[in-house]
Steps between C-alpha positions, in 0.01 A plus 500: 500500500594445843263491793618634870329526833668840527694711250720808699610748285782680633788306731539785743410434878080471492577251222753282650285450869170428294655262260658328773185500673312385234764215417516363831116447523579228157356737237716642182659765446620682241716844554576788204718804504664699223762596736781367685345247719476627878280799485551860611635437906745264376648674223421837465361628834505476869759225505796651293399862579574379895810384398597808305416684795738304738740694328403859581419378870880380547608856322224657753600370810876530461437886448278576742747312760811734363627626835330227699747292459504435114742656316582472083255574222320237368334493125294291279630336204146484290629225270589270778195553672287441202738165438391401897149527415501304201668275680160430701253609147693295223404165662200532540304427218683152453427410795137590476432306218674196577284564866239504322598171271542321831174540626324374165368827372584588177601832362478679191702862390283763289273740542208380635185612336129388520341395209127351702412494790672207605766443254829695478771519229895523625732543195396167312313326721121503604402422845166434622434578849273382743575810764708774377752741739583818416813581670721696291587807734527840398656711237610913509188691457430686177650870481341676226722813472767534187797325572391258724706254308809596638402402828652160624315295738635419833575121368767682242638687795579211659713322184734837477792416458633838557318763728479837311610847639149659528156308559183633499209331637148508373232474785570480879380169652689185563758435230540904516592489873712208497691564186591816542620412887731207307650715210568823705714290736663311174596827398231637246307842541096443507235721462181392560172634330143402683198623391350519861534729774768221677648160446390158576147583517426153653654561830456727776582877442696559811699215441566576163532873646799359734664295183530732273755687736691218421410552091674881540758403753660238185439740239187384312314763309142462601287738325116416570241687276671427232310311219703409162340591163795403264850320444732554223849369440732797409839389451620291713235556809161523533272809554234441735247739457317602819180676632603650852272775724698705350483489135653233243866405622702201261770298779751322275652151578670205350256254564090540566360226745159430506344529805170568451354129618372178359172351358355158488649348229235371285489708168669219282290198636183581226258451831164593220579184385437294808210770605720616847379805507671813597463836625747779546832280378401285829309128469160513610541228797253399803615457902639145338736660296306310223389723141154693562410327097688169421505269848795274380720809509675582846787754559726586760839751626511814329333387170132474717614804703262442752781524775782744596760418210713302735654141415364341854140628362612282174538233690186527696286593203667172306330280841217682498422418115626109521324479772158625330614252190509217696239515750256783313454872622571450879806743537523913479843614560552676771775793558475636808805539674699525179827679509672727281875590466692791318858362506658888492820542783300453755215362389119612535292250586039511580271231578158552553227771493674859420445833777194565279330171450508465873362781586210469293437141619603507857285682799800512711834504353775569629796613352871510587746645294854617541834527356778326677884529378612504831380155641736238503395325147626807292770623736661186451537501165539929419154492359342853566140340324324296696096563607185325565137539477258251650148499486296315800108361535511701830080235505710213474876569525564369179729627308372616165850694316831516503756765309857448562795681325900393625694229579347170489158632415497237174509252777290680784235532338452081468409540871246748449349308211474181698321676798243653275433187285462289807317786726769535710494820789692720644534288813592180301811712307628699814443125751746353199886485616702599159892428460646829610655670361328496141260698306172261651595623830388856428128385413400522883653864479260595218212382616 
């Protein structure tokens, strides 16, 4: 049996920083993952769902430009553009592992799975570890109606090789939004079904108000209020059966996405066996992203979910819990200023305390708000969505929130981020001289 300083299970972001982290400070290191080596960013998230997207914002642009200049229709060829993004995935797990070769740590594929509370078995092989990570992301959440095992899972979407007719999502947050903004402009009619009163719960509501003008205006079916009981395959679709406001409803499709969100990925990891305990499907950690029960045992990313499931807070957390390994429980993670993108055409973007949070912690807040399609930004590029809400310390002039929705806003938003992680004010973003023109020279405008 082998002994490590550190054995990572997964090989995803969290667990390449802290094994590097870990490495570089002379200990060993052992990695495990049952998967293609790279982790969920890499392969089967954020990275190639960007690049999937670059498609729809070339189709995008050239249409909204049609008699500004641009003339002749543009389309996506879905193969092709799957073929360009596995032209950045396919790589990567070679290259991982013979990274992670290079650097002396030593890496085993199976399914990881305690069997004490230090020791862990991978396929064949037992490991004994002196600190243990956690860092094996997130998986689709559990949907208990009938049926729910014809939904695929946003990582199938992504390996189509052809892009059916008729798609119907299941849920409305992130990979609903985005999805359905990339298949409607490859050609594909979506309907999506949220059980909430709106969409992408985790951003502002006038924002998301503002987007989904943009959700009609390219022909998604958005039907909120709608929960699914049931899905059947009859023939040669499927029969999504629906709960509305107004009585039971079935929308048919070719394909059923799930869309419903993810979980911590822990189930298969036997975690009674090393005593980590666990409430609620989540690991029981403390402000050192270290397990509440069984000290040796740190996680970090989307598996602690301590953290906005965000790769950058993967990263963090991974520092954070090296950190703690090496030196002992000096570090707490700390997200302020942490922000998040939806990467629909144009993109919502929020950092920061929400119109509610504020107000409940802030004595003087003040609040400005608008939508803007006619300032230069949007005019520029035929975008009739584009708005802002900021939210100001009126005390202190900090600023505490930021909700963007239109061009740029993915990229925006940075700026905002950076003043409220570093307690920057309103005087120290409107004194700053921006390249003009570009989408950071609007930020004195909003504030």
């Amino acid at each position: 049996m082998d002994t490590y300083d550190l054995i990572v299970i997964g090989t995803g972001t969290a667990a390449q920083v802290a094994a590097s982290v870990i490495r570089k400070a002379g200990r060993s290191v052992a990695v495990i993952d049952h998967r293609p080596f790279g982790g969920t960013c890499a392969l089967r998230g954020c990275d190639p769902k960007k690049m999937l997207v670059s498609g729809a914002e070339a189709i995008d642009l050239a249409r909204r430009m049609r008699s500004h200049g641009v003339s002749g229709d543009l389309h996506i060829d879905w193969k092709d553009l799957i073929s360009f993004k596995r032209s950045f995935t396919d790589p990567v797990p070679r290259r991982r592992e013979e990274d992670f070769a290079k650097h002396g740590i030593d890496a085993f594929h199976g399914l990881a799975r305690f069997i004490g509370p230090d020791r862990v078995a991978a396929g064949d092989h037992i490991l004994r570890g002196r600190h243990v990570l956690i860092a094996t992301g997130a998986r689709p959440a559990v949907l208990g109606f009938p049926g729910a095992g014809h939904l695929i899972t946003s990582d199938t979407f992504m390996e189509l090789e052809r892009l059916p007719g008729r798609i119907v999502m299941v849920g409305g947050g992130y990979i609903a939004a985005e999805f359905s903004h990339l298949a409607t402009r490859a050609g594909a009619q979506v309907t999506v079904l949220q059980r909430a009163a709106r969409m992408l719960l985790a951003f502002d509501a006038d924002v998301v108000g503002w987007l989904m003008e943009k959700f009609a205006e390219i022909g998604v079916d958005v039907r909120t209020g709608n929960a699914v009981t049931a899905i059947e395959r009859s023939s040669d679709e499927y029969r999504v059966h629906v709960q509305t406001p107004d009585g039971e409803a079935i929308v048919t499709g070719d394909l059923v996405v799930h869309a419903a969100g993810r979980v911590p990925d822990i189930t298969e990891l036997d975690l009674s066996a090393a005593n980590v305990a666990v409430a609620g499907g989540r690991l029981q950690l403390n402000d050192f992203l270290q397990s509440v029960s069984n000290p040796i045992v740190y996680a970090a990313g989307d598996a602690a979910a301590k953290g906005p499931p965000l790769t950058p807070v993967s990263s963090h957390d991974a520092k954070v819990a090296a950190g703690n390994i090496l030196e002992g429980n000096r570090h707490k993670p700390d997200y302020r200023g942490v922000p998040s993108v939806a990467f629909t055409l144009p993109p919502a973007a929020a950092v920061g305390l929400s119109e509610s949070a504020a107000r409940a912690q802030t004595l003087k807040l003040r609040i400005k708000s608008a939508r803007v399609p006619y300032w230069y930004t949007a005019r520029r590029v035929a975008e009739p969505v584009y708005g802002y809400k900021t939210l100001v310390d009126e005390d202190s002039g900090r600023i505490i929130g930021a909700h963007l929705v239109g061009p740029y806003a993915d990229e925006v938003i940075n700026l905002f981020a950076l003043a409220i992680r570093h307690d920057l004010s309103v005087r120290d973003l409107k004194s700053t001289i921006f390249g003009y023109p570009t989408g950071a020279s609007d930020i004195g405008y909003m504030l």
